[in-house]
N, C-alpha and C positions, 0 to 999 in steps of 0.2 A: 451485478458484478460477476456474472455467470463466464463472459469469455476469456479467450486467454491473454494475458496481456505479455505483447512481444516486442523485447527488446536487443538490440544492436548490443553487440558485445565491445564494453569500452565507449561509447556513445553516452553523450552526455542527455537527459531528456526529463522535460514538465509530464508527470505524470499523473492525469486528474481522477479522480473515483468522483462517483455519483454515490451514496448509501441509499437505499429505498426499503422501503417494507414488504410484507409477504403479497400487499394487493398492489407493488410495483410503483405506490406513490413516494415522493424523495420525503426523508426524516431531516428534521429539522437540528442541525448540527451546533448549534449557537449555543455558547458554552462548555463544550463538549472537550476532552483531552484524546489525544492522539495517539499511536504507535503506530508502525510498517513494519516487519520483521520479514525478511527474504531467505529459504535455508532449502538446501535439496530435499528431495522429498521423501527420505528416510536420516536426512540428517539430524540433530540435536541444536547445533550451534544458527546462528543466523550470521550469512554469507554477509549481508548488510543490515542497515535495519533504520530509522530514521524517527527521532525523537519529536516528541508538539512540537517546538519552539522550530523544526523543519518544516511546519507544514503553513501553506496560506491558506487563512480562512476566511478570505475576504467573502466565498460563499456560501459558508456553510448554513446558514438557515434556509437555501432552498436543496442542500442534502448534498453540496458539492467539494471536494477540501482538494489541494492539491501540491504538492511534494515534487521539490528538484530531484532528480537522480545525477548526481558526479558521473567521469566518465572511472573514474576508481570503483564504485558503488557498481555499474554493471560489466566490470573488466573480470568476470567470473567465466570460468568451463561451461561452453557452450551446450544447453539440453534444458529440460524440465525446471522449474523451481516450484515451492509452496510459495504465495505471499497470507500474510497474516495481517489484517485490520484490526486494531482493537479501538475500542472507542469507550472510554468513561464519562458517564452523561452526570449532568450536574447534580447533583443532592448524592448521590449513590456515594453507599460507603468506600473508602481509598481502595478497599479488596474487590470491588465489587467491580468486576469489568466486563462491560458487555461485548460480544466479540461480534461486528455487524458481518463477516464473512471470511472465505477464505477466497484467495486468489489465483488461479494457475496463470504461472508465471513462464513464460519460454526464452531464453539468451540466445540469439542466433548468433554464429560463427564471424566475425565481421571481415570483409571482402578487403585483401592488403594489395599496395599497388607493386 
């Protein structure tokens, strides 16, 4: 999840993550709870942010989950964003949240007629 992920400002979009391990093979998502937190990258708050019950996990055992974006969700000031994945794996205590990465996030300016 190294590159940046760019989105159309206002533009609604399926936005899939792969999660993999250090030797690049995909982690096995099945059972797993969810978060997406989107927030500038000295910011505090998250611009958007997208809860489990958002994400389809139809693939997550070969390491794949993927989340609507509204076209509200990315109608943010065009520049830079953090994305935040967090992922709580099954048995782990409710505190205990594995964070599989972080995201660079870019809004581009969208093109009015």
């Amino acid at each position: 999840m190294a590159e940046t992920i760019t989105l159309k400002q206002g533009e609604a979009k399926l936005l899939t993550l792969t999660v993999t391990d250090t030797s690049g093979a995909a982690v096995n998502l099945d059972g797993c709870t969810f978060f997406l937190g989107v927030k500038a990258p000295k910011g505090e708050n998250y611009v958007f942010s997208k809860e489990h019950d958002d994400f389809n996990l139809g693939q997550a055992g070969q390491g794949i989950v993927s989340v609507f974006l509204g076209d509200t969700d990315t109608n943010q000031t065009p520049g830079p964003y953090v994305g935040e994945l967090k992922v709580i794996f099954p048995g782990a205590a409710p505190v205990t949240v594995e964070k599989s990465g972080d995201l660079a996030v870019s809004i581009e300016r969208a093109i009015t007629a």
